[in-house]
N, C-alpha and C positions, 0 to 999 in steps of 0.2 A: 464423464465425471463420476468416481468414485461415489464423493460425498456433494451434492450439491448445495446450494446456501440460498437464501431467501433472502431477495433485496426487495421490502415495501416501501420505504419512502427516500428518493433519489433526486436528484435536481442536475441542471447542465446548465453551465454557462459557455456563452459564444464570444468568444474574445478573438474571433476572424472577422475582420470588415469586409471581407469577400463572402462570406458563408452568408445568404440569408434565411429566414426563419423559418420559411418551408424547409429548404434541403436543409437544414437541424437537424427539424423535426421528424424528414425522415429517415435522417443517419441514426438518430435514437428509437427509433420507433424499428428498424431492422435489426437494432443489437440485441434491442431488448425482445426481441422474437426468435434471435439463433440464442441468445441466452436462455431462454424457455426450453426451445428444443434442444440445446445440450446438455439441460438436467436440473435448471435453477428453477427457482420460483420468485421470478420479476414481475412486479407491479407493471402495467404496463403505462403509467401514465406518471412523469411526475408533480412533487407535489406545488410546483409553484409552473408556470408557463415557461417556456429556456430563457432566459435570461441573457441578453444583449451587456455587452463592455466592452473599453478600451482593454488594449492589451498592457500598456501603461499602468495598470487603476486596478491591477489583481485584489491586492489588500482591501479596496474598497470595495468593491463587488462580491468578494467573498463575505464583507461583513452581512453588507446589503440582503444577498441572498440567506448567506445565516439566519437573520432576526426575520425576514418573509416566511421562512420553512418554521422556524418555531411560532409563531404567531399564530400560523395556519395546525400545526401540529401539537400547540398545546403543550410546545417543554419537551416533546419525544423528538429524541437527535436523526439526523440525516443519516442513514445506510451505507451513501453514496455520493459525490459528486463527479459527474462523466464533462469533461473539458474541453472546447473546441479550442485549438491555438494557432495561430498562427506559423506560416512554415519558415520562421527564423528560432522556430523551437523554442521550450522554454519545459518547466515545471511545477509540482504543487507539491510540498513538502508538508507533511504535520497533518493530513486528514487520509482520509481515503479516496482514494480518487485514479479515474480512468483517463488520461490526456490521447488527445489525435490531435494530429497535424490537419490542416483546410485540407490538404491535397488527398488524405483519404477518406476526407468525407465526401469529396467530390467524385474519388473512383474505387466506391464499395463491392467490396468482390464477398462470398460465401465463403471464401478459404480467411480473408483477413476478420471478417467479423469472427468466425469460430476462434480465431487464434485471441482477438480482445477478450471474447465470452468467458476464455480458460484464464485469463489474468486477472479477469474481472474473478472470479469464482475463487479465485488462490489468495485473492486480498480481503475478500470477505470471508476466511477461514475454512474455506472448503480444499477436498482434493482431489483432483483432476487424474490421478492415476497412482498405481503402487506397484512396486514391483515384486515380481514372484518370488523372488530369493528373498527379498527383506519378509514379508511372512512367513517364509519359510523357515528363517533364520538361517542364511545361508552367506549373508556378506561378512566376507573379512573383515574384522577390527570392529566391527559395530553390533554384529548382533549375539556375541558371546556375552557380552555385557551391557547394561543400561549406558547407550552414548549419548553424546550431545555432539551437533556439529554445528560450527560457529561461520560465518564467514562476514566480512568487512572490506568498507571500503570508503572513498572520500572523494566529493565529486567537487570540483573549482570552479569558479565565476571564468568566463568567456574571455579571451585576451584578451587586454584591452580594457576590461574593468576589473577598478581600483577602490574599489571600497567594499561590495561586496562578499557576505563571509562564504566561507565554503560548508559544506554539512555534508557530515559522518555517519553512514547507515552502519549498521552493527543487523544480523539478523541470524538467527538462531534454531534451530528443531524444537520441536514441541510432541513429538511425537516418536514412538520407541516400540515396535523396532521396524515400522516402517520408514521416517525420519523422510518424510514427504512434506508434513505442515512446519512452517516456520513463521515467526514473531517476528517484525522487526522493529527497530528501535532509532530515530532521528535524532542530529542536535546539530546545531550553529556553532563554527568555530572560526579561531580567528583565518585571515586571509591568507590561501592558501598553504594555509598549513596540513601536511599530509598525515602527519601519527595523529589516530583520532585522541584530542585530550579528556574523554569522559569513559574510556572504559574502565579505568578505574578514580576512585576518587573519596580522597579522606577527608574528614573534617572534625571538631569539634564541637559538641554539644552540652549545654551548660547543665544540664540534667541525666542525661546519658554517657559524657564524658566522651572517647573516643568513639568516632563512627565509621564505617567504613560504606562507600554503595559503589555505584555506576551503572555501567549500561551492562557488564557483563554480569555482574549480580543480579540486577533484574530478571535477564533473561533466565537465570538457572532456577532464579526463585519460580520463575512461571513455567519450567518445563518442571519441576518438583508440582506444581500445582495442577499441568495436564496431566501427567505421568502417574502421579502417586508414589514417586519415588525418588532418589538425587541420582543425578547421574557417575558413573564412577570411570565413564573416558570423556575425553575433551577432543575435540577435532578441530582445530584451528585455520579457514583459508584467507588470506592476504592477497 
C-alpha cells in the first residue's frame, strides 16, 4: 500500500444463518491482521460485539447497530462496516462497507484476504499502488494537463423483482497526475432504468433563482478541492 488508512472504529454484521459467531469472529479477526500487515492501521477489535441478523431485516439491523456504535461512541461515526451475506449475494449501498459471501468466510486463504485488505484500504481513501509513468508524467492524454477521469454505471434488481429501484454509481479521480484515488457517488432511481438521471440536474430556487448541480458537479467541485485546481480534461467511461 502506497498510502495506508486507519480504521479505529468498525462493526460487522452476520446476516448468514450458517456462519456462527466463532468463525465471524475469526473471519474478522484474520482480516484485520493481513489489513495490519499490508500497511493500515486497524483497530483490532470492533466497537460493539458482530452482530447477528436476518438477511430479510438489512434496514433494521443496520439502524440497530447504528444507534449501539453511537451510544457506545459518544456521536463519533463508524469508519467501517465488514458484512457477512449470504451466498444468494446481495449488497449495501450508501455507507462504507466490506460485503463476503458465507462461503469465503468458511474458506479463508492469505491470497483472498490480501485482496479484501486492498478494497478495504481504496474505500477508506488510501492507495494501494501508483504507477511510474503517472509520476512521471508520462501517460497520454492525462498528464499534460490537470485531468479528471469519470466512470459510471447502473446496477438492476434481480430478475424477477419488481419493485425494486436500481442505483447509479458515478465515481471520479481525485487525484492529479497520479489519478489512483477516486470518489464515488450513489443514488436510487427509478426501475431499471439504465441513463443514470442525476448526473446532471436543474432546479429552481426562490432566492437564488436558477440552480444547477448533480453527481457530476459534486465530483469536480471535490477534485478542485483535493487538487487545488479545476480540471481542464474530462475522461469519460460507460
Amino acid at each position: 500500500m502506497i498510502n495506508g488508512m486507519t480504521v479505529s472504529r468498525w462493526a460487522c454484521i452476520n446476516f448468514s444463518r450458517s456462519v456462527q459467531e466463532s468463525v465471524a469472529r475469526g473471519f474478522c479477526s484474520e482480516l484485520v491482521q493481513m489489513c495490519q500487515v499490508s500497511g493500515m492501521e486497524f483497530n483490532p477489535e470492533p466497537v460493539i460485539p458482530i452482530y447477528p441478523a436476518r438477511p430479510e431485516q438489512v434496514e433494521k439491523a443496520l439502524k440497530q447497530v447504528y444507534h449501539a456504535c453511537m451510544n457506545k461512541l459518544k456521536g463519533k461515526e463508524l469508519d467501517l462496516v465488514l458484512a457477512i451475506l449470504p451466498d444468494n449475494n446481495g449488497s449495501l449501498y450508501g455507507l462504507i462497507s466490506q460485503c463476503r459471501l458465507t462461503k469465503y468466510v468458511f474458506k479463508i486463504s492469505k491470497q483472498y484476504l490480501s485482496n479484501v485488505s486492498l478494497k478495504i484500504n481504496v474505500k477508506m481513501g488510501g492507495r494501494n499502488t501508483v504507477l511510474l509513468d503517472a509520476i512521471s508524467y508520462r501517460i497520454p492524454l492525462v498528464s499534460d494537463i490537470p485531468t479528471i477521469i469519470f466512470g459510471a454505471d447502473v446496477t438492476h434488481p434481480e430478475n424477477g423483482e419488481d419493485s425494486s429501484p436500481s442505483v447509479a454509481v458515478v465515481v471520479a479521480s481525485q487525484d492529479w497526475p497520479e489519478v489512483t484515488k477516486y470518489a464515488g457517488l450513489v443514488c436510487a432511481q427509478a426501475h431499471r432504468q439504465e441513463l443514470t438521471q442525476d448526473l446532471y440536474k436543474a432546479w429552481h430556487d426562490p432566492i437564488r433563482g436558477a440552480v444547477s448541480g448533480g453527481m457530476i458537479r459534486d465530483l469536480l467541485v471535490s477534485f478542485r478541492k483535493a487538487t487545488g485546481q479545476k480540471p481542464q480534461r474530462i475522461i469519460f467511461y460507460w
